[in-house]
C-alpha positions as CSV (number, residue, x, y, z in Angstrom):
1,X,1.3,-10.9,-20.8
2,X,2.9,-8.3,-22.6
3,X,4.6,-5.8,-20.6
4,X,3.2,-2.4,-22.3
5,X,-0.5,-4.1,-21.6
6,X,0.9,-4.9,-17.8
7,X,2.3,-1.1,-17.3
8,X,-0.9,0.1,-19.1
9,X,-3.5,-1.9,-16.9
10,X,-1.3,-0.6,-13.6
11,X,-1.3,3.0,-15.0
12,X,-5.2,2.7,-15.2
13,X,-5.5,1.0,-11.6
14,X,-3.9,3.6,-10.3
15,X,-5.4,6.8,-11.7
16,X,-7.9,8.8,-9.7
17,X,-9.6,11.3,-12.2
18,X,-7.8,10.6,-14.8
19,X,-4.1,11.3,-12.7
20,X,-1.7,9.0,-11.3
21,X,-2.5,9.1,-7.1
22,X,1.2,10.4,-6.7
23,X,0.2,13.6,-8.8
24,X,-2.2,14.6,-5.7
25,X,1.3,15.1,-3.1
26,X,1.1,18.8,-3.3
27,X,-3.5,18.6,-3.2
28,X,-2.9,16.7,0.0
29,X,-1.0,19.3,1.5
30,X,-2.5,21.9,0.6
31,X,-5.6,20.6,2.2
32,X,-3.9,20.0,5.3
33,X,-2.2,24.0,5.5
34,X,-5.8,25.0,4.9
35,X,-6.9,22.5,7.8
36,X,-9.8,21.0,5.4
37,X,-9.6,18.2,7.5
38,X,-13.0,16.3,5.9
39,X,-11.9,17.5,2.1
40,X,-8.5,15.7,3.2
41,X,-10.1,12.8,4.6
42,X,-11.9,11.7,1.5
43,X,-8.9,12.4,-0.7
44,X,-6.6,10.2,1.0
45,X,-9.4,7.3,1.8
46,X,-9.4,7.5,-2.6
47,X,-5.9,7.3,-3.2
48,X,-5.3,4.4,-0.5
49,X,-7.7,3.0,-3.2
50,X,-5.8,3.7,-6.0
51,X,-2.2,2.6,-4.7
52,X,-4.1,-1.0,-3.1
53,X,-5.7,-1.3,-6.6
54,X,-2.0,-0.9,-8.0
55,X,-0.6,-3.3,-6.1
56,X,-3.6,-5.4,-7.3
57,X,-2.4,-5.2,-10.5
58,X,1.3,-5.1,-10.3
59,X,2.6,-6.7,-6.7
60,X,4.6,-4.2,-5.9
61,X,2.8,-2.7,-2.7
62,X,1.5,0.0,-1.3
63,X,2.2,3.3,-1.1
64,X,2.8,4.0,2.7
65,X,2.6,7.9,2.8
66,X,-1.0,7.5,2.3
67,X,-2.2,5.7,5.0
68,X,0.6,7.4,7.1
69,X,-1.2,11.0,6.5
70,X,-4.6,9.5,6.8
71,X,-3.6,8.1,10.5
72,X,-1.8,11.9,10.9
73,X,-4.9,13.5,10.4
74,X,-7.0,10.6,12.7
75,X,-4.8,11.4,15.5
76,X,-5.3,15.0,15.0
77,X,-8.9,14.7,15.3
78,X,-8.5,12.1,18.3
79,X,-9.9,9.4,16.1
80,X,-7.3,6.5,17.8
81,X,-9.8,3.9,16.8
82,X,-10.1,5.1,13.1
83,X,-6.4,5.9,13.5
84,X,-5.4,2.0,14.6
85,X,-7.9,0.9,11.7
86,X,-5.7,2.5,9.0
87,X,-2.8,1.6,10.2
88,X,-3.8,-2.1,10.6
89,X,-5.3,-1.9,7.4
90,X,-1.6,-0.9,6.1
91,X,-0.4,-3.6,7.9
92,X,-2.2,-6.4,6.1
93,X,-1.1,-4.8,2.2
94,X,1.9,-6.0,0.5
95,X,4.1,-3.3,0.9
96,X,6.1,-1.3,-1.6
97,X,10.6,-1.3,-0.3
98,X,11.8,1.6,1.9
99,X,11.7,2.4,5.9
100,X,8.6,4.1,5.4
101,X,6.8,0.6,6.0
102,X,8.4,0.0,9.5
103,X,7.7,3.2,10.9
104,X,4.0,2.6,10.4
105,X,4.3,-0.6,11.5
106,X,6.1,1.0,14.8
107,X,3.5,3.5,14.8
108,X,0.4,0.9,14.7
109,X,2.3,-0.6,18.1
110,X,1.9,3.2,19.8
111,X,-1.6,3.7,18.4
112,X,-3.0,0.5,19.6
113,X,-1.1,1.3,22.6
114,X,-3.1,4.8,23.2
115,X,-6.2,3.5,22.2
116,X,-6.1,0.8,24.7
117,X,-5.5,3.8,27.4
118,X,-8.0,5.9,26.6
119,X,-10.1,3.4,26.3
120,X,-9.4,2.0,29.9
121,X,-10.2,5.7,31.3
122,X,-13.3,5.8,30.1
123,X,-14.1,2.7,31.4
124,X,-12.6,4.0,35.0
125,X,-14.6,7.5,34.5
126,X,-18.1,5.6,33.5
């Protein structure tokens, strides 16, 4: 395949309104100062989309700050189910170089961890 076809089809996978997911850094947090938690929440569920439909395309990976806000804002909202489903979703992409990847990998350890405990309290308090 030629390569300007390749970089144009990954360019394309990755857009979300006609911008490349990374252009939406300084949208994300600016939702998050403004604590538009549910705004923010649908953002970052479409740009996961975009950087897994990347990889689709080129095999590079993921883009890990995504899923790492998404499970940010999950924990914040005491979601530790939707939480450990983000991050085990992460787990399961190629992912893209960088320590980034390990740290949610670490963090899907503690999350799993947390849910498992508040999960077993309920089950003592029912």
């Amino acid at each position: 395949m030629n390569i300007t076809l390749l970089l144009e089809r990954i360019k394309k996978a990755e857009e979300v309104n006609g911008k490349h997911f990374s252009e939406y850094v300084e949208e994300v947090k600016r939702l998050k100062r403004s604590n538009k938690r549910q705004e923010l929440e649908i953002l970052l569920v479409t740009l996961i989309g975009a950087t897994e439909a990347g990889d689709a395309v080129s095999h590079w990976g993921v883009a890990p700050w995504y899923y790492e806000e998404l499970a940010k804002l999950h924990r914040k909202n005491k979601d530790y189910k939707k939480e450990v489903e983000i991050l085990e979703r992460f787990a399961k992409k190629r992912h893209a170089p960088g320590a980034k990847p390990h740290k949610l990998l670490e963090r899907l350890v503690r999350a799993r961890q947390l849910l498992s405990n508040i999960e077993d309290l309920k089950k003592n308090y029912s």
